[in-house]
C-alpha positions as CSV (number, residue, x, y, z in Angstrom):
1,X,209.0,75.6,-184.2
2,X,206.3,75.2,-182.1
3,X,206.5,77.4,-178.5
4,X,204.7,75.8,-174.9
5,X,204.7,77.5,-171.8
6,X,203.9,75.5,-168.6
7,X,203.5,79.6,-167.0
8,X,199.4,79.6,-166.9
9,X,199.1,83.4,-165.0
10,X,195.9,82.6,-163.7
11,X,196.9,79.2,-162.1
12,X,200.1,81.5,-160.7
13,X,197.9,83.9,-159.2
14,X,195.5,81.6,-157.2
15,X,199.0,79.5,-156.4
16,X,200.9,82.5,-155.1
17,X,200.7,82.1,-151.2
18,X,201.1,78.0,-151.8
19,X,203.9,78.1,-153.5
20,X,207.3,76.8,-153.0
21,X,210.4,79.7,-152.4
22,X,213.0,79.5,-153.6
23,X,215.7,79.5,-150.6
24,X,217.2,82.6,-148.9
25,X,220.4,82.9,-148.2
26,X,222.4,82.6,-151.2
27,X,226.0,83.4,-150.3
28,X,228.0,83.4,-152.9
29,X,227.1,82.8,-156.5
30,X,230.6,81.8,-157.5
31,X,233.6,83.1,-159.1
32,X,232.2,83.8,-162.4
33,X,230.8,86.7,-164.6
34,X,227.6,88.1,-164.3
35,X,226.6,90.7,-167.2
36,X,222.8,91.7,-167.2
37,X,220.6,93.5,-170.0
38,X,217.1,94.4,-169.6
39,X,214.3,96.8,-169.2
40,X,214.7,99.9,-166.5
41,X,212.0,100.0,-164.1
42,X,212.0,99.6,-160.7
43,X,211.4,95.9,-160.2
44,X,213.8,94.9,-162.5
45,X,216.5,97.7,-160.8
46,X,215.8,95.6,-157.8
47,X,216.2,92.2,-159.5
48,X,219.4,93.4,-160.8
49,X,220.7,95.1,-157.7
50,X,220.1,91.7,-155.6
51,X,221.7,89.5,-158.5
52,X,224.6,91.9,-158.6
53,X,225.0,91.9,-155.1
54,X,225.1,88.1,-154.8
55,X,227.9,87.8,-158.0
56,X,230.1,90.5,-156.7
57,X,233.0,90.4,-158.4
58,X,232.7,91.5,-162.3
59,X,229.1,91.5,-162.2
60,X,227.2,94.5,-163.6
61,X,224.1,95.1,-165.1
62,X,223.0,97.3,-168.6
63,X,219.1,98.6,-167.7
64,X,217.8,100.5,-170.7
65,X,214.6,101.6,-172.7
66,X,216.6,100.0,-175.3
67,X,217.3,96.5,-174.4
68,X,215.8,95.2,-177.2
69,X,217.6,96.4,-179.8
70,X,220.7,95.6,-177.5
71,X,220.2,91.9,-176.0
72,X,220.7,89.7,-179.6
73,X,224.1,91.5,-180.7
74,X,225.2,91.5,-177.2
75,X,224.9,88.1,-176.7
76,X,225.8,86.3,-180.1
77,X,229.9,86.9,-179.7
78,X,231.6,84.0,-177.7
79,X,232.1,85.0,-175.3
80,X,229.0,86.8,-175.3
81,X,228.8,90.0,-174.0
82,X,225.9,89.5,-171.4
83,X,225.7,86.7,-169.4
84,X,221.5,86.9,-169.2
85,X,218.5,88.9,-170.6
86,X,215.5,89.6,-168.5
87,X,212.9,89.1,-170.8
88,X,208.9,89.1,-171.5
89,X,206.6,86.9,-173.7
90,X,207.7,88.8,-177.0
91,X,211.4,89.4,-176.5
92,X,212.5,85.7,-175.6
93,X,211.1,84.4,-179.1
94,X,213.9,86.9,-181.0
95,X,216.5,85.5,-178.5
96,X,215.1,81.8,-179.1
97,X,215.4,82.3,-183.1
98,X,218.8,83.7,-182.8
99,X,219.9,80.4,-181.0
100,X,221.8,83.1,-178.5
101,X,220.1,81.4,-174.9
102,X,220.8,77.8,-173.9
103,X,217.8,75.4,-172.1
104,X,218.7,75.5,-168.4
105,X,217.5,72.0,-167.2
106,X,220.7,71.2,-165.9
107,X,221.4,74.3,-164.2
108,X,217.6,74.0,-162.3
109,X,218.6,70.2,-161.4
110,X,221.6,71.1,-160.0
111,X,220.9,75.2,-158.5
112,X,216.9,75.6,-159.0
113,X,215.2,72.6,-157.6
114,X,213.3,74.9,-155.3
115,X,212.0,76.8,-157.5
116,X,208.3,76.4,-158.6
117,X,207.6,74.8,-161.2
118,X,205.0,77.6,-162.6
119,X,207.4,80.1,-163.0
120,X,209.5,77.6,-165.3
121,X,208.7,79.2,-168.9
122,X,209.3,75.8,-171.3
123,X,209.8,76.2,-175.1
124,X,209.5,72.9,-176.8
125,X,209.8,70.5,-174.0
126,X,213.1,72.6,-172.6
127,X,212.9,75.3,-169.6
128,X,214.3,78.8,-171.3
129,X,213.7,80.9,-169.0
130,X,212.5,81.4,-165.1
131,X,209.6,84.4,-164.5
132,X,209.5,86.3,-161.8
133,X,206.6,88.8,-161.9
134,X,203.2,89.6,-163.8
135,X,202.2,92.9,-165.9
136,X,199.7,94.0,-168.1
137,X,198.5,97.3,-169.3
138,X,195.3,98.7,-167.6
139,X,193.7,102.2,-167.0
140,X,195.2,104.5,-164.6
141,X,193.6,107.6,-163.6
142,X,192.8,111.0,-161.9
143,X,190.2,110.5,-159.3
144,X,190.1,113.9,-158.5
145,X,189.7,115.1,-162.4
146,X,186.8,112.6,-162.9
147,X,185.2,114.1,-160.1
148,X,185.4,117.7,-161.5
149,X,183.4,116.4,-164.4
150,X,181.1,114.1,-162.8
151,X,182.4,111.2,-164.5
152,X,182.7,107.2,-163.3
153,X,186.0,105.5,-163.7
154,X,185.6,104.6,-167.7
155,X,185.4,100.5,-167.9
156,X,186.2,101.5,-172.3
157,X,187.7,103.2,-174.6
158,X,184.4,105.1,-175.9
159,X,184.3,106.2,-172.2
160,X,187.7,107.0,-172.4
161,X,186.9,109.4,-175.1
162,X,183.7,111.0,-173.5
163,X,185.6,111.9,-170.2
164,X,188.6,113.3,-172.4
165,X,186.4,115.5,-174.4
166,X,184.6,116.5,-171.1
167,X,188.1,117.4,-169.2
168,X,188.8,119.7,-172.4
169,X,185.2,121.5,-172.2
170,X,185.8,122.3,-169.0
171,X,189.3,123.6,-169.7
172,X,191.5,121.2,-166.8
173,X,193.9,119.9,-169.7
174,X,194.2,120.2,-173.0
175,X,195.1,116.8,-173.4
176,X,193.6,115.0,-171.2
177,X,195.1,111.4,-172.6
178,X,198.3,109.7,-171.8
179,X,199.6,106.5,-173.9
180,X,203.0,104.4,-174.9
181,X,202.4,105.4,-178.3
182,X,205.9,105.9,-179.5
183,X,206.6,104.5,-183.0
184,X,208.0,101.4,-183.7
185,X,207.3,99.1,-180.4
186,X,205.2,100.9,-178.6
187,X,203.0,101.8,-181.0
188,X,202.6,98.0,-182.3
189,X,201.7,97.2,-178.9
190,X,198.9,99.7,-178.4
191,X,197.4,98.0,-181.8
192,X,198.1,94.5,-180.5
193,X,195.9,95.4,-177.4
194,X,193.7,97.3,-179.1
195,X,193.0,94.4,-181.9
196,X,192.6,91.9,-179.5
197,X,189.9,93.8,-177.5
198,X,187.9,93.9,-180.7
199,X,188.1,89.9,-180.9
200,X,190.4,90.1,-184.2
201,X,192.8,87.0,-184.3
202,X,196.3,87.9,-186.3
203,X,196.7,84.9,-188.2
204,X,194.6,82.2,-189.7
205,X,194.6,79.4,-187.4
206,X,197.6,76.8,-187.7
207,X,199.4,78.8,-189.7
208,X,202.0,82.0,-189.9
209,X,199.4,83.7,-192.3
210,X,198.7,87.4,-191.2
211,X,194.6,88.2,-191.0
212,X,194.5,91.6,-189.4
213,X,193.4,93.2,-192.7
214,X,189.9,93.4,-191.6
215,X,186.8,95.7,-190.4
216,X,188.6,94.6,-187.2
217,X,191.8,95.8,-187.7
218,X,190.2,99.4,-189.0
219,X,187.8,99.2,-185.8
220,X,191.2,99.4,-183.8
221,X,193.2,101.4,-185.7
222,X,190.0,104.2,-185.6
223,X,190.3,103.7,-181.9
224,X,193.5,104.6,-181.5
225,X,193.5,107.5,-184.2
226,X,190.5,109.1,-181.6
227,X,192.7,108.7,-178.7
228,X,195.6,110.1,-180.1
229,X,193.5,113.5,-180.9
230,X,193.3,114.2,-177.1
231,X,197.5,113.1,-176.4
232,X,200.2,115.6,-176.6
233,X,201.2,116.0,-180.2
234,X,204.5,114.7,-179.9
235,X,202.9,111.4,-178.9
236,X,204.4,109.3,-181.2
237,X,207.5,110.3,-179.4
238,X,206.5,108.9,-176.0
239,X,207.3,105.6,-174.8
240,X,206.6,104.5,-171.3
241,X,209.1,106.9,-169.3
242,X,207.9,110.2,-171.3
243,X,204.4,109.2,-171.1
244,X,204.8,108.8,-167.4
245,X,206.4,112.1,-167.2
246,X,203.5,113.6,-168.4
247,X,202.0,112.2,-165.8
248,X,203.6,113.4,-163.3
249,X,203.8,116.5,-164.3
250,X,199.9,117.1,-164.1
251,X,199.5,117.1,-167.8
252,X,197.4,114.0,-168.1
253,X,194.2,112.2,-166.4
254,X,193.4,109.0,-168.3
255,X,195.6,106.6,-169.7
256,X,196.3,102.8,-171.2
257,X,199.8,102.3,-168.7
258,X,201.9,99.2,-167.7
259,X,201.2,97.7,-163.9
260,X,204.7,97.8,-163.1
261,X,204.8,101.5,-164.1
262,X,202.8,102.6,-161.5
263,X,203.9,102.4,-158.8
264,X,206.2,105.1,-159.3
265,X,203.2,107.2,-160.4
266,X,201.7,106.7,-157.0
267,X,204.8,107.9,-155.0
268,X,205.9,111.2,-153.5
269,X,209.0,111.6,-155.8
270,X,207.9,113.1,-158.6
271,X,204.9,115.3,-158.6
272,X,202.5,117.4,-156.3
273,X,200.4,115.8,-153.4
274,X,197.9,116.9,-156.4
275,X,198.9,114.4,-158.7
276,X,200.2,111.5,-156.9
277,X,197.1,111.4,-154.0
278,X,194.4,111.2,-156.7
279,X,196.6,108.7,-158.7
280,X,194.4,106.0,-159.0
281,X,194.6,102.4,-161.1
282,X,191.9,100.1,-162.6
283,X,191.2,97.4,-164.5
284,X,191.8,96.3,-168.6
285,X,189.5,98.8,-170.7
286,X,187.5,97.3,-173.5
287,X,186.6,98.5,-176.7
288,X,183.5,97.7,-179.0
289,X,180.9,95.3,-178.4
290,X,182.9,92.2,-178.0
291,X,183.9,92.5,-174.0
292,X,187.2,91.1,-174.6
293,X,189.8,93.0,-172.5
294,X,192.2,95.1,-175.1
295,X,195.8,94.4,-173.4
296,X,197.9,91.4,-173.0
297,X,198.9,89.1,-170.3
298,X,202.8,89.3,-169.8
299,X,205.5,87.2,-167.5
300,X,209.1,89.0,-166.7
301,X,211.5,86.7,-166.7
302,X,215.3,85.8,-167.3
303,X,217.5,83.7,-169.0
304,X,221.1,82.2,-169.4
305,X,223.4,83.1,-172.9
306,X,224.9,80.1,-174.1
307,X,227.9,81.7,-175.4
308,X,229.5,81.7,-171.9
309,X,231.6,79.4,-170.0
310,X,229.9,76.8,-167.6
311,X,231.2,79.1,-164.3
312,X,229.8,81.8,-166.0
313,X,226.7,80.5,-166.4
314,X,226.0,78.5,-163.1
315,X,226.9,82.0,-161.1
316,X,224.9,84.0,-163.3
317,X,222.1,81.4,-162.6
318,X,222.6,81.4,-159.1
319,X,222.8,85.0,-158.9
320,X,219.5,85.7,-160.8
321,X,217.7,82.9,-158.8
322,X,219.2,85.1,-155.4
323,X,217.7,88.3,-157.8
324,X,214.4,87.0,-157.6
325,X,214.0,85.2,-154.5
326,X,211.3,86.2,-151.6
327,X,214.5,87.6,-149.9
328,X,214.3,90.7,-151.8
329,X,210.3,91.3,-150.8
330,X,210.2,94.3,-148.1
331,X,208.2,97.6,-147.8
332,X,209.7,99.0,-150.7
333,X,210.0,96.4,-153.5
334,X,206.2,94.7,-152.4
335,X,204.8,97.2,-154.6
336,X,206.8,97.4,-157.8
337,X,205.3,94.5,-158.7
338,X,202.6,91.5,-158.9
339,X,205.9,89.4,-157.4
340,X,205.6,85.5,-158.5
341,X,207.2,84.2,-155.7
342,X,205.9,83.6,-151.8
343,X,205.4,86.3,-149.9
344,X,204.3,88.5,-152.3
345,X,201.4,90.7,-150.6
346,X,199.4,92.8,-153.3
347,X,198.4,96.3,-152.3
348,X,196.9,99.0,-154.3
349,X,198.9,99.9,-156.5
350,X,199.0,95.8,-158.2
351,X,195.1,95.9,-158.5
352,X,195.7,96.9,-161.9
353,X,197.0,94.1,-163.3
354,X,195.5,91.6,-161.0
355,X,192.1,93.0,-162.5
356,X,193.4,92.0,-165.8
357,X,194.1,88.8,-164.8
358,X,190.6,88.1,-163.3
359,X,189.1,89.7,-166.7
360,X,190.6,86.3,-168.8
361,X,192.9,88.8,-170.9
362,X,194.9,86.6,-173.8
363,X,198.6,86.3,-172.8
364,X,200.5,88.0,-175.4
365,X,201.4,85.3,-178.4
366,X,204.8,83.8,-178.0
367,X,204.8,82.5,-181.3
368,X,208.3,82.3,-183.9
369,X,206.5,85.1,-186.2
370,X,204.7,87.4,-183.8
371,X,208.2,89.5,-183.6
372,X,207.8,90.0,-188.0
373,X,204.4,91.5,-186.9
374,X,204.6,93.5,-184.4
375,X,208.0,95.3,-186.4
376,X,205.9,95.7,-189.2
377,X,202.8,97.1,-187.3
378,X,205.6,99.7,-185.1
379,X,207.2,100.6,-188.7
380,X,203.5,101.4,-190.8
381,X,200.8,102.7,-188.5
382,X,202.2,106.2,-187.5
383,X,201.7,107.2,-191.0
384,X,197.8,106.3,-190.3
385,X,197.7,108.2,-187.1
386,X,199.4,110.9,-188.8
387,X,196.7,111.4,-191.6
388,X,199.0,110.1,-194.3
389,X,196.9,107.3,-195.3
390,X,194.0,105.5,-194.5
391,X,193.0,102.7,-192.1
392,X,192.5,99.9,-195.0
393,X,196.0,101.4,-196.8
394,X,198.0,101.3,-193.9
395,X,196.9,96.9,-192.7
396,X,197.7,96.9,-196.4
397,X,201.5,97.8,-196.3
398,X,201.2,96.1,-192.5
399,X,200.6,92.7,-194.2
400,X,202.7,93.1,-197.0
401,X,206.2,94.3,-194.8
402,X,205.3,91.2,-192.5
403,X,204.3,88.5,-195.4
404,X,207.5,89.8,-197.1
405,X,209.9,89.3,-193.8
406,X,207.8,85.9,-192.7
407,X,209.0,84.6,-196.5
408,X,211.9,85.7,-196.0
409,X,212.3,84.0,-192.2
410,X,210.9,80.5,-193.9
411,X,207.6,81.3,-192.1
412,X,205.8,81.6,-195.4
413,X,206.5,80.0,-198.3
């Protein structure tokens, strides 16, 4: 299968105040059902709530941490279960294999003609998906903490590490570091940042053949073992929402965090005028000598089931193009997000990931197999960081659980 995207983020970004909107005023999205799964932050609450709003009726929506284990079994029963996924680069290509979303070229000829053609995500010559905002991991940070120590903002990871070692000499935190580093996704996606800042490529080219069992592979894996030794030591329990509790709560000053994330960690709910009025963001961090950005480029997007009727899909379509439409940009949303859609007005709290854009970061690969890896990487590298085995030991068992499950996928023969 071979995956194309017409969704170029940099073209989207310098397009954004030329673009075509999609239309206000959607009143009424029809008489069918409306049943949404996805992630829980705020722009995708807001998504929801507009869509919702628009479907009335029996429309509801599932937000969760755990919408990806959720999103394939709930929509492979006919009728399925939810009527769209919001998705990212990685999650549409399990949804794609599972033959569980259906192409929606009829449904943007007939409902979405005003919608722009750049934020029409196309997998093999068929639109899958619509996108709707930007994100991408990038250094957040506590301007008043680096100023106790005398430190600049850290542009790397090595001066990631020599603030956090200085923040414990001088006895502000204990640890000092923040990260997504829970096991199993999370954790798979530090690495896959990490790797790609070191200028590592995960397969051989043209082919589904893993090559991450390399100096650059142990480069990044040493990285992220240094980092870990100034996080809380139940961080391999922390995904996104603990991680940003810790921040909250004061107990961290430097960390590797998603753009949409932040804006809730530059609020007043939450924490002390301490912590939220020295909350500050910046741009992708680097590691190594090779000045590629370690993070990855992601779109937001969502998508139609194809086990539904043809009502339930043309008002779940029409209610998700209402979800995402300029209509739903006011004081309060502008910020959740780098919006793809007119009227989107960055302010400070998007210059994260509007950095990484500028910086060339890769997209993250929306390939068939990059799902196989990035399981096998979340299942095998805690026992690394954990001290249980070493660097070259741990690839090792990475590229043998993922050559084993690409074999078995048809991937490999």
């Amino acid at each position: 299968m071979t995956f194309m995207t017409k969704l170029t983020l940099g073209t989207a970004f310098a397009a954004l105040t030329a673009t075509t909107a999609l239309s206000d005023g959607h009143e009424g999205c029809g008489d069918g059902r409306l049943n949404i799964i996805g992630n829980e932050f705020p722009a995708i609450q807001t998504v929801a709530a507009a869509a919702v709003e628009c479907a009335g009726g029996e429309a509801e929506a599932n937000l969760t941490a755990d919408h990806q284990t959720l999103n394939v079994a709930g929509m492979t029963g006919n009728p399925a279960e939810y009527t769209t996924a919001i998705v990212a680069n990685s999650s549409i290509v399990a949804l794609i294999n599972e033959d569980v979303i259906r192409p929606l070229d009829d449904l943007v000829a007939e409902f979405g003609q005003d919608i722009p053609q750049q934020q029409l995500i196309t997998v093999d010559g068929k639109v899958m998906a619509v996108a709707f905002m930007a994100n991408a991991q990038h250094l957040v940070y506590r301007e008043d903490v680096l100023e106790q120590i005398g430190a600049e903002v850290p542009t790397s990871y090595e001066e990631v590490l020599e603030a956090a070692a200085q923040i414990r000499e001088a006895g502000i935190m204990e640890y000092p570091v923040g990260g997504a580093y829970a096991a199993g996704w999370n954790l798979a996606q530090e690495f896959t940042n990490m790797y790609l800042g070191t200028g590592g490529q995960f397969f051989e080219p043209g082919t589904a053949q893993v090559s991450i069992n390399n100096s650059q592979g142990v480069e990044a894996l040493e990285m992220m073992k240094a980092l870990s030794e100034y996080m809380n030591p139940d961080f391999l329990t922390h995904d996104s929402n603990a991680t940003s509790a810790e921040w909250e709560a004061g107990n961290v000053a430097l960390m590797n965090m998603w753009g949409s994330r932040t804006g809730v960690l530059m609020d007043e709910e939450g924490s002390e005028p301490e912590v939220y009025e020295n909350t500050k963001v910046g741009g992708p961090l680097t590691v190594g000598e090779s000045g590629t950005p370690a993070t990855t480029l992601w779109w937001d997007g969502w998508t139609v089931a194809k086990n539904i009727s043809d009502d339930d899909a043309a008002t779940t379509f029409k209610a998700m193009a209402a979800g995402v439409s300029p209509a739903i940009l006011n004081d309060e949303t502008m910020p959740q997000a780098v919006w793809l859609m007119e009227g989107f007005e960055p302010a400070p709290v998007n210059e994260g990931v509007l950095a990484t854009v500028q910086s060339g970061a890769a997209p993250y690969p929306m390939v068939p197999f990059q799902g196989l890896l990035h399981t096998a990487l979340g299942d095998n590298i805690a026992d690394f960081l954990q001290g249980n085995e070493s660097a070259e030991q741990t690839l090792a068992d990475i590229e043998a659980a993922y050559t084993a499950a690409a074999k078995e996928k048809g991937f490999l023969q």
